[in-house]
PyMOL CGO cylinders between C-alpha atoms (Angstrom):
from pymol import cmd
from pymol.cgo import CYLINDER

trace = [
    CYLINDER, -14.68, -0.20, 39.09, -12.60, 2.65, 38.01, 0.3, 1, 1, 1, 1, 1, 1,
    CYLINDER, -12.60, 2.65, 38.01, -14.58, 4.61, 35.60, 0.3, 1, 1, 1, 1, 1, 1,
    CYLINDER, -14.58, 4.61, 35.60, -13.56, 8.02, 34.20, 0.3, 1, 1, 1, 1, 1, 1,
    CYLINDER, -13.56, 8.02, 34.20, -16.48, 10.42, 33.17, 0.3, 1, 1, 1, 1, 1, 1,
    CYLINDER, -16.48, 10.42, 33.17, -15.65, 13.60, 30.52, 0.3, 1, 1, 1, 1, 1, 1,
    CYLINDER, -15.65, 13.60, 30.52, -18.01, 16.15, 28.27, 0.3, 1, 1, 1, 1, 1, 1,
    CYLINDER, -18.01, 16.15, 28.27, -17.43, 19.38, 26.56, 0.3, 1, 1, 1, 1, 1, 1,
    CYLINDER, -17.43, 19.38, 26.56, -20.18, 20.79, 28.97, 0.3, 1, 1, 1, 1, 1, 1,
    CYLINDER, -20.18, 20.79, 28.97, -21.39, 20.19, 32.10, 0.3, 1, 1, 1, 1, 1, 1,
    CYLINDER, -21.39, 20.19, 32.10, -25.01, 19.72, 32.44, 0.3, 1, 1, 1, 1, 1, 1,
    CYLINDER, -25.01, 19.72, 32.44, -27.92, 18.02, 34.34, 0.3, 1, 1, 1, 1, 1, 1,
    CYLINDER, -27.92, 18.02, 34.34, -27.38, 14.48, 32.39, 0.3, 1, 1, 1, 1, 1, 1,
    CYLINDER, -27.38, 14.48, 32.39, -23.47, 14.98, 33.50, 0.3, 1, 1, 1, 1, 1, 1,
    CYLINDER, -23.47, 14.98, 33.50, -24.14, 15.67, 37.13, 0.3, 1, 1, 1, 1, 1, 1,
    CYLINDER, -24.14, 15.67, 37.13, -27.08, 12.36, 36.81, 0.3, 1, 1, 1, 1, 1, 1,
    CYLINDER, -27.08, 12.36, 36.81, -25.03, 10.12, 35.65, 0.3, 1, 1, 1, 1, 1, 1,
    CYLINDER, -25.03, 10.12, 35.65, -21.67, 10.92, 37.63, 0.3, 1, 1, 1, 1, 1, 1,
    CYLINDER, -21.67, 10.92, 37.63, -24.06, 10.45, 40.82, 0.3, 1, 1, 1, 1, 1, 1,
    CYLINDER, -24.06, 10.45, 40.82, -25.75, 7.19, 39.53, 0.3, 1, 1, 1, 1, 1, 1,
    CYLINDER, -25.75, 7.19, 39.53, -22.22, 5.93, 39.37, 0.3, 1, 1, 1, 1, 1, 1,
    CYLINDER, -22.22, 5.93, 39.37, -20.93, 6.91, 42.64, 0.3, 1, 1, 1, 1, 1, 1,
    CYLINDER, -20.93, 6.91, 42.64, -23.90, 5.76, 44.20, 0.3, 1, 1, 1, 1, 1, 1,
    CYLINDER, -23.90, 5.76, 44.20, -23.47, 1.94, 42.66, 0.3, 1, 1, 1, 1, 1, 1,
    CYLINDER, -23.47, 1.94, 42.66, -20.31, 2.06, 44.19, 0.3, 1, 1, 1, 1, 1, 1,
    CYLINDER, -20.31, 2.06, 44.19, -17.97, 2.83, 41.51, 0.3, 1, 1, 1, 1, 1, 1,
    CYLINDER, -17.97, 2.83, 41.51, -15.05, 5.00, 41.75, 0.3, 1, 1, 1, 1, 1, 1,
    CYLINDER, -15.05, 5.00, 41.75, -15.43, 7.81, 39.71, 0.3, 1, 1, 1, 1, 1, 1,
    CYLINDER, -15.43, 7.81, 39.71, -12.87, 11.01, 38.36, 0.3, 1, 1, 1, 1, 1, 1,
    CYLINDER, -12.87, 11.01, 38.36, -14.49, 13.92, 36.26, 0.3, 1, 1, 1, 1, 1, 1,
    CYLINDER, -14.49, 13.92, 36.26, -12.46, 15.76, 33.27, 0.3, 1, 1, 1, 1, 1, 1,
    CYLINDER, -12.46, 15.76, 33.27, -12.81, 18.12, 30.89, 0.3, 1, 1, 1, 1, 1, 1,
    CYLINDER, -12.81, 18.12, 30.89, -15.90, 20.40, 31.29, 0.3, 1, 1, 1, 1, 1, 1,
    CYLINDER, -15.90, 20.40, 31.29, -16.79, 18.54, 34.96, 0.3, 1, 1, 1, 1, 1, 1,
    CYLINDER, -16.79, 18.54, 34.96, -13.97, 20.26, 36.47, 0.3, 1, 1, 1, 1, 1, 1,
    CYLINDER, -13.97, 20.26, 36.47, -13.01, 23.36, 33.94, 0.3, 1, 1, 1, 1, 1, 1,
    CYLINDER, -13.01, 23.36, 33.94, -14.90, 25.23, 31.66, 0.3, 1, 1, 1, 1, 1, 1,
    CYLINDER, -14.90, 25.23, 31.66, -15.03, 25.60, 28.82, 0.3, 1, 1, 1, 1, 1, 1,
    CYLINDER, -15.03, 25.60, 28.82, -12.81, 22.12, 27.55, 0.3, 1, 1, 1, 1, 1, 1,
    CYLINDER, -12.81, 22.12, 27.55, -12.69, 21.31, 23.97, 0.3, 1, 1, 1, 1, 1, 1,
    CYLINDER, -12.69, 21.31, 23.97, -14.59, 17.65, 22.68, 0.3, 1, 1, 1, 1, 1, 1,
    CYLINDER, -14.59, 17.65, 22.68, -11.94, 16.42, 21.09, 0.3, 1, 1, 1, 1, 1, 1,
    CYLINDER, -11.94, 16.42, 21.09, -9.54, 17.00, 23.67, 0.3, 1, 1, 1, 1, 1, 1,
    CYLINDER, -9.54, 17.00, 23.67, -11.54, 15.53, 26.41, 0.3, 1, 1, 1, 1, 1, 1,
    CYLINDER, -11.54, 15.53, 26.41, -12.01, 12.44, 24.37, 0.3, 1, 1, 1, 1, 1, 1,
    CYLINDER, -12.01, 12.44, 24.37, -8.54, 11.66, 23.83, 0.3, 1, 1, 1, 1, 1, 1,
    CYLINDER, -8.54, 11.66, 23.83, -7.34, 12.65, 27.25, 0.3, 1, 1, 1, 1, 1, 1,
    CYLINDER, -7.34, 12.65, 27.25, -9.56, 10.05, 28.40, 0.3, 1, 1, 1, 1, 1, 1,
    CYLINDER, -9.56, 10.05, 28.40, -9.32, 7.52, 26.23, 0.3, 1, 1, 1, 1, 1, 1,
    CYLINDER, -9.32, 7.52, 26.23, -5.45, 7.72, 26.48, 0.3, 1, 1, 1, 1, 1, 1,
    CYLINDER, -5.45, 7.72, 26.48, -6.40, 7.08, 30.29, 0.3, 1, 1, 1, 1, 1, 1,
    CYLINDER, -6.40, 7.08, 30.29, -8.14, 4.17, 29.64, 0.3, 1, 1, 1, 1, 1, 1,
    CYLINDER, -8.14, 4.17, 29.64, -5.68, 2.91, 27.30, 0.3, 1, 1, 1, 1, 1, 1,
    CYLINDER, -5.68, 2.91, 27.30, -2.73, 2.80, 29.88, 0.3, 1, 1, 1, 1, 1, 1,
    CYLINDER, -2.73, 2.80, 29.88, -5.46, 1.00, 32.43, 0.3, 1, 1, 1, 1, 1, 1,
    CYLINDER, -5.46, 1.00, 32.43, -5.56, 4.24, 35.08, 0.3, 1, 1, 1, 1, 1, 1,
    CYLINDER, -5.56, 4.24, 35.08, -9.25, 3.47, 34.48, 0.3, 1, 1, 1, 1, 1, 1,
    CYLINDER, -9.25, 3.47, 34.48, -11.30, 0.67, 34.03, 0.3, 1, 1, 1, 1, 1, 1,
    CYLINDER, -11.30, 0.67, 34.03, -14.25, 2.06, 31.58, 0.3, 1, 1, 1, 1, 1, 1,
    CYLINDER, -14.25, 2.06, 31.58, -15.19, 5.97, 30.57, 0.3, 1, 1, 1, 1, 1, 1,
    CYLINDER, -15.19, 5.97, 30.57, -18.42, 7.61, 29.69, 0.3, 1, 1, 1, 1, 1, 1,
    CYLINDER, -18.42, 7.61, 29.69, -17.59, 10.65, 27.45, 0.3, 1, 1, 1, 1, 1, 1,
    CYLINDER, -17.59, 10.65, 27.45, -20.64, 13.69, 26.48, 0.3, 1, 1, 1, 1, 1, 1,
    CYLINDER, -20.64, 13.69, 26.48, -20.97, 16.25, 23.79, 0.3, 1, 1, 1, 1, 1, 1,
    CYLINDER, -20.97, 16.25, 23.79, -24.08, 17.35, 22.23, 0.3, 1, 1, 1, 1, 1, 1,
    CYLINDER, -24.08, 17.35, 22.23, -24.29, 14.72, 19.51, 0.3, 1, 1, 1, 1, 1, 1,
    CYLINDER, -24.29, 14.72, 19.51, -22.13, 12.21, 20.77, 0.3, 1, 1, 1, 1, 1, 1,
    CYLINDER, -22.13, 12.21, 20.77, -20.74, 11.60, 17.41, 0.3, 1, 1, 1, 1, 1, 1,
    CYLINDER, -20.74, 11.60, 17.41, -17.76, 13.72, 17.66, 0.3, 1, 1, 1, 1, 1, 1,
    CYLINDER, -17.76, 13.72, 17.66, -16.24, 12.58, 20.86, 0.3, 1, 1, 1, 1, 1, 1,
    CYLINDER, -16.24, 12.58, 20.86, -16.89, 8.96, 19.89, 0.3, 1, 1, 1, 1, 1, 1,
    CYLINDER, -16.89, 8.96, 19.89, -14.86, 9.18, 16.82, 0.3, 1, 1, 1, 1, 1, 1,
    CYLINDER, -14.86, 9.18, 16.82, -12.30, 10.78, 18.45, 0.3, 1, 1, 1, 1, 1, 1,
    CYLINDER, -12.30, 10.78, 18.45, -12.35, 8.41, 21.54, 0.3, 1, 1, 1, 1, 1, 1,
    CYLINDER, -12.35, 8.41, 21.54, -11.39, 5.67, 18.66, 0.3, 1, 1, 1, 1, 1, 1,
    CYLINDER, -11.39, 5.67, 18.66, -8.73, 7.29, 17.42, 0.3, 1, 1, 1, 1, 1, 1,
    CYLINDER, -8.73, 7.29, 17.42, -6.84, 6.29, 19.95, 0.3, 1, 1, 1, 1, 1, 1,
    CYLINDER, -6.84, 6.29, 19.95, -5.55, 2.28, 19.47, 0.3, 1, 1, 1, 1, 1, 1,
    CYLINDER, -5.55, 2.28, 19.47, -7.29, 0.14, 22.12, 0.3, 1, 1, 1, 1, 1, 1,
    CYLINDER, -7.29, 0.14, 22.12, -10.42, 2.29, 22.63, 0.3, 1, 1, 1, 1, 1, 1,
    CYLINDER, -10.42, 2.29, 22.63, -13.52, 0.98, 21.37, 0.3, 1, 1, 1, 1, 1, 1,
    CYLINDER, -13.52, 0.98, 21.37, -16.24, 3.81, 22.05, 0.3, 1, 1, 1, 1, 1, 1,
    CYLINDER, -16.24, 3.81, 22.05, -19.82, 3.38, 21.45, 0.3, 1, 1, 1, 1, 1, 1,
    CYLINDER, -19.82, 3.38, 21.45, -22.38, 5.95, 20.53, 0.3, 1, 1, 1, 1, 1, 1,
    CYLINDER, -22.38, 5.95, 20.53, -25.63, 4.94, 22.88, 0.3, 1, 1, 1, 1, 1, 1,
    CYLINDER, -25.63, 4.94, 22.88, -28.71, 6.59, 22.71, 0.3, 1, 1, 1, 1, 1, 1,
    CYLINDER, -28.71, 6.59, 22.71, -30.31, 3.01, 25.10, 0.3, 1, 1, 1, 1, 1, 1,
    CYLINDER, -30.31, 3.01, 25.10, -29.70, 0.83, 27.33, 0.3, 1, 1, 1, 1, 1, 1,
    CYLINDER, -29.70, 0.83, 27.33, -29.87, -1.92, 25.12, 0.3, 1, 1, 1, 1, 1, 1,
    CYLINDER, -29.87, -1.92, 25.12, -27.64, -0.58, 23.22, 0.3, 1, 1, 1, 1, 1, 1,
    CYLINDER, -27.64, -0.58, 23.22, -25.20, -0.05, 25.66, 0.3, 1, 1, 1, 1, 1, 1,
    CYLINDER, -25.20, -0.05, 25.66, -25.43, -3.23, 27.48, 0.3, 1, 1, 1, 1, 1, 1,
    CYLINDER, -25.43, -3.23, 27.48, -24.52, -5.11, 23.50, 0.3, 1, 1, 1, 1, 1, 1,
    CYLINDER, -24.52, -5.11, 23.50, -21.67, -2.75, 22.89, 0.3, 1, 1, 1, 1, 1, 1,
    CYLINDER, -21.67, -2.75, 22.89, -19.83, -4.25, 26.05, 0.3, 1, 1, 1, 1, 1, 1,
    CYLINDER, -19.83, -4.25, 26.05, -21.39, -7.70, 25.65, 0.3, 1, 1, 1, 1, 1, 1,
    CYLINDER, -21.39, -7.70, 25.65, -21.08, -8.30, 22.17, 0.3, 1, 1, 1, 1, 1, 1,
    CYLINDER, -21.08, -8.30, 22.17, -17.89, -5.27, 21.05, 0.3, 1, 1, 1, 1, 1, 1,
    CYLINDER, -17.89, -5.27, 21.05, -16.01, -5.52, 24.26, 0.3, 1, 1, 1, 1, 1, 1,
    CYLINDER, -16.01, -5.52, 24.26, -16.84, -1.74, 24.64, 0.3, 1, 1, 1, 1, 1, 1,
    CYLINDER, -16.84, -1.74, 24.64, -14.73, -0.31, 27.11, 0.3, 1, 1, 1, 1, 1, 1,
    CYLINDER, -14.73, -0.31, 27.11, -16.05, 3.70, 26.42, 0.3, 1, 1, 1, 1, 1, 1,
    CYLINDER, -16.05, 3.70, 26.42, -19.91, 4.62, 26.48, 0.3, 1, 1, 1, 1, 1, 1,
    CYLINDER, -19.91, 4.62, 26.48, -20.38, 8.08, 24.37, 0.3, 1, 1, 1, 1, 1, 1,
    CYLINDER, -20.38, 8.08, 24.37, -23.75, 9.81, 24.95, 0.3, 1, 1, 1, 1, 1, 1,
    CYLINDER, -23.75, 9.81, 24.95, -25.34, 13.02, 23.27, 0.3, 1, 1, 1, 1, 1, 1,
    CYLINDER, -25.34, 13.02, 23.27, -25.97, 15.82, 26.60, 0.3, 1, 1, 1, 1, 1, 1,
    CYLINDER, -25.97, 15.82, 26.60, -29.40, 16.12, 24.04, 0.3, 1, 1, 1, 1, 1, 1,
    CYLINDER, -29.40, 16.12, 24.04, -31.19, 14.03, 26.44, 0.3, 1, 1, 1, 1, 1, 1,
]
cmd.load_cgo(trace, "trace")
């Protein structure tokens, strides 16, 4: 799977979770903060989202501190339905039950 991964700041739950992915396989790009610093929240999560949107990627996890604000930006954009998860169980309704296709996740962890 094609999965795009983008924060405001790069950080030790970033670089954890863009190796868990690689390592099950999945392909994985970096934007906003993972490759430049600083990058703006809101202009990570539409950047990405917009990505999604046109199907270069499959699914996206995007970071900021809370979470909140790149979520609600993230679903700004028509198509994207981005879910704030602070658990897995959480996460695994949002795609089973919401047809979640962005995971949004506070770097607070």
């Amino acid at each position: 799977m094609k999965i795009a991964v983008g924060s405001d700041m790069k950080t030790h739950v970033t670089g954890v979770v863009v190796d868990e992915l690689r390592r099950q396989g999945h392909e994985v790009a970096v934007f906003g903060a993972l490759v430049e610093t600083p990058a703006m929240w809101s202009k990570v999560a539409l950047e990405v989202a917009e990505m999604v949107v046109r199907g270069e990627f499959d699914q996206a996890v995007l970071f900021c501190w809370t979470g909140t604000g790149i979520s609600l930006a993230a679903n700004k954009v028509k198509g994207i339905r981005a879910a704030l998860c602070h658990d897995a169980e959480t996460a695994r309704g949002a795609r089973k039950w919401n047809d979640g296709n962005i995971l949004a996740m506070s770097l607070r962890s």
